[in-house]
N, C-alpha and C positions, 0 to 999 in steps of 0.2 A: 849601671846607672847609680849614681850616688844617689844617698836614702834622702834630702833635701829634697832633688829633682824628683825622684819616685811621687813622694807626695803633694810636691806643687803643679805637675801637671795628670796628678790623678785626677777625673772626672767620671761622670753616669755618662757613659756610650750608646747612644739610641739606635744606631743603624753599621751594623758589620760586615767585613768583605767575609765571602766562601771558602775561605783558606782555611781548613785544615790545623788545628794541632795538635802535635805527637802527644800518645799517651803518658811516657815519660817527663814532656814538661809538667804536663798537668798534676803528674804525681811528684815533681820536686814542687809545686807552687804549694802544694797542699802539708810537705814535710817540714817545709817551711813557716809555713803558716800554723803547723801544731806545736813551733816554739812557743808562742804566743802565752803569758801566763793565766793561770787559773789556782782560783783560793785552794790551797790542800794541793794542787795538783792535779786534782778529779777529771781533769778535760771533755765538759759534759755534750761536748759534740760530737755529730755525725755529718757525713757528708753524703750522697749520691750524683755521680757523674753522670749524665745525659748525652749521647750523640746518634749522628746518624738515626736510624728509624726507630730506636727508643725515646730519642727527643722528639721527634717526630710527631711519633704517635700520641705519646705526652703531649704535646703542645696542641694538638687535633681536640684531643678529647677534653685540655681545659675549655679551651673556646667554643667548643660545642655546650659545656655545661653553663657559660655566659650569657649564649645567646637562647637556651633552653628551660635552666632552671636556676638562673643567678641567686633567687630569692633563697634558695637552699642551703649556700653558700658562707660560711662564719670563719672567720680566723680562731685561732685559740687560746690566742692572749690581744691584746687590744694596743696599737702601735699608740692612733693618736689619741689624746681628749675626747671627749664626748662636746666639750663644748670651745671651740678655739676664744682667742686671747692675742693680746698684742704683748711684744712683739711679734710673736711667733705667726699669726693669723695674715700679718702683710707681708711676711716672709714666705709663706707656701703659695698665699696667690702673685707674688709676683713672679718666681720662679713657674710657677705655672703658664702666664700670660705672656714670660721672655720663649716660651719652651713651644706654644703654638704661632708666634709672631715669628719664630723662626720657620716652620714650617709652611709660614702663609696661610693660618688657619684662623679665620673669625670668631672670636667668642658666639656669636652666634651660630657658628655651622655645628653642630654638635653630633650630626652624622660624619662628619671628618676627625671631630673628636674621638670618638667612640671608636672611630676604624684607627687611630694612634693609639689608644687603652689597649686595642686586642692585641695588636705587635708585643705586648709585654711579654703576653703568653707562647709566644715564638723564639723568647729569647732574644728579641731586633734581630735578629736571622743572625745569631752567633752561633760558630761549631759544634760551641761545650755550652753545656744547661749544670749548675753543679742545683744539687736542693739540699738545705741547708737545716739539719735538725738539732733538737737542744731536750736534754731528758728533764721531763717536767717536772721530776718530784724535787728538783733543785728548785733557788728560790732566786730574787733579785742579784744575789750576787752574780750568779752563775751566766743573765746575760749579761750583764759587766764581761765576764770573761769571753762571752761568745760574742762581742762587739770588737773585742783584740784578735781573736783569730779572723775574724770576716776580714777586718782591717788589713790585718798580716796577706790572708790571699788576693787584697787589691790590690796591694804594695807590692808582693812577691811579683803577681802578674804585671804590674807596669815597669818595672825592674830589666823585664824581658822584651820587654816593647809591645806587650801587649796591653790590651782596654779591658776595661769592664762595669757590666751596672748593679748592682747593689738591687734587688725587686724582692719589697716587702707584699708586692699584689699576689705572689704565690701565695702565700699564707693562707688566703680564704679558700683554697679549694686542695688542701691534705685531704681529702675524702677522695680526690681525683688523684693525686700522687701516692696515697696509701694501693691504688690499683694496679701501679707502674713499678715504685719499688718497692721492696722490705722495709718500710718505716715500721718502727716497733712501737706499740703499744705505747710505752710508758715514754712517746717522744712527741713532742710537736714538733708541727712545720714552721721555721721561725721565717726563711726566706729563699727565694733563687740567688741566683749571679749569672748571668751571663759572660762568655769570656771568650777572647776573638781580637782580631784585627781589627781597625778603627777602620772605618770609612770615609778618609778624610773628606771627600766630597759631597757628603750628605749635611746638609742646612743643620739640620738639628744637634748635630756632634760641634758646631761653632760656640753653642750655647757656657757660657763660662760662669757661673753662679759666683757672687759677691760670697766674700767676708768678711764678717765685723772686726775690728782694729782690737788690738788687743787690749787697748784704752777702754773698751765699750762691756769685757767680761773680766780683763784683769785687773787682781789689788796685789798691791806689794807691800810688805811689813815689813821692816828690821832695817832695810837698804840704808843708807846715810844719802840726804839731800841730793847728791849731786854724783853718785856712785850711778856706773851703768850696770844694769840686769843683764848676766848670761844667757 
């Protein structure tokens, strides 16, 4: 797949077929993926692969601490604001309300809700659960560089015709994946992926998120009036 298509039809996959994939793709997606540059070099990530009854179990025992002791539960760095803003603020709840209007879910039904949040912790029933870590004692740059390698493993995987979601809701329960695997001390948990065959026929994987024109984030300087941008 040309690197153009890789990206234009990469999307967040919410529901995945039981297919199986071979250990070896998963390990070129990922060698792949540690081309990806980092300041110095440092390449301040780790990764942990999840399947069959280690994902399992992992995914058992997040959604037990969900529906148990959620309150307990902190990330270790803080994705969004504290207080949202426009435009950003019409951009998360719309993508929110395109995302249950697919599924035929009510803004009111918030027990249909709730049961679509725990599928996170499943993976949306994909084969591979990767978990995704970044050593703390690095500082902003560093996820600058772990934003190109995730990137790299969405792209490697859609390359190969496979899907995947991007899930920053791992984050708040490394206290639950510190149980499962060897995360180290001096790492946080930055994110999942899920990674799997697409299930074409599930409502929710139709869902195709808007983006702004490049009119709307790009400036151009130097160009001559009437010259086209590469």
């Amino acid at each position: 797949m040309h690197v153009d298509a890789a990206i234009r039809s990469r999307k967040s996959v919410r529901r995945f077929l039981p297919l199986n994939i071979p250990r070896d793709t998963v390990e070129t997606i990922l060698e792949l993926a540690a081309r990806a540059p980092s300041g110095n070099n440092v390449q301040p990530w780790r990764v942990h692969v999840l399947t069959g009854d280690a994902k399992r179990a992992f995914s058992e025992d997040v959604i037990k601490a969900t529906e148990q002791e959620n309150e307990r539960h902190q990330p270790e760095y803080q994705y969004y604001p504290s207080n949202w803003f426009e435009p950003y603020l019409g951009r998360r709840r719309a993508v929110g309300y395109d995302l249950y209007e697919k599924l035929g879910l009510a803004r009111e039904d918030r027990p249909g809700r709730a049961r679509q949040e725990l599928r996170n912790y499943e993976f949306f029933d994909a084969p591979v659960g990767l978990l995704i870590t970044l050593d703390r004692r690095f500082s902003t740059g560093s996820y600058m560089d772990l934003g190109m390698f995730i990137q790299n493993i969405l792209l490697a995987a859609r390359g190969r015709g496979l899907h995947t979601c991007a899930q920053a809701a791992f984050a708040w329960y490394h206290k639950i994946a510190r149980q499962h695997v060897p995360i180290e001390d001096t790492h946080i948990l930055a994110c999942g992926i899920a990674l799997g065959h697409e299930d074409i026929d599930a409502p929710e994987n139709t869902l195709q998120t808007p983006r702004e024109k490049t009119s709307g984030f790009v400036t151009f300087h130097g160009y001559e009036p009437n010259s086209t941008p590469l």
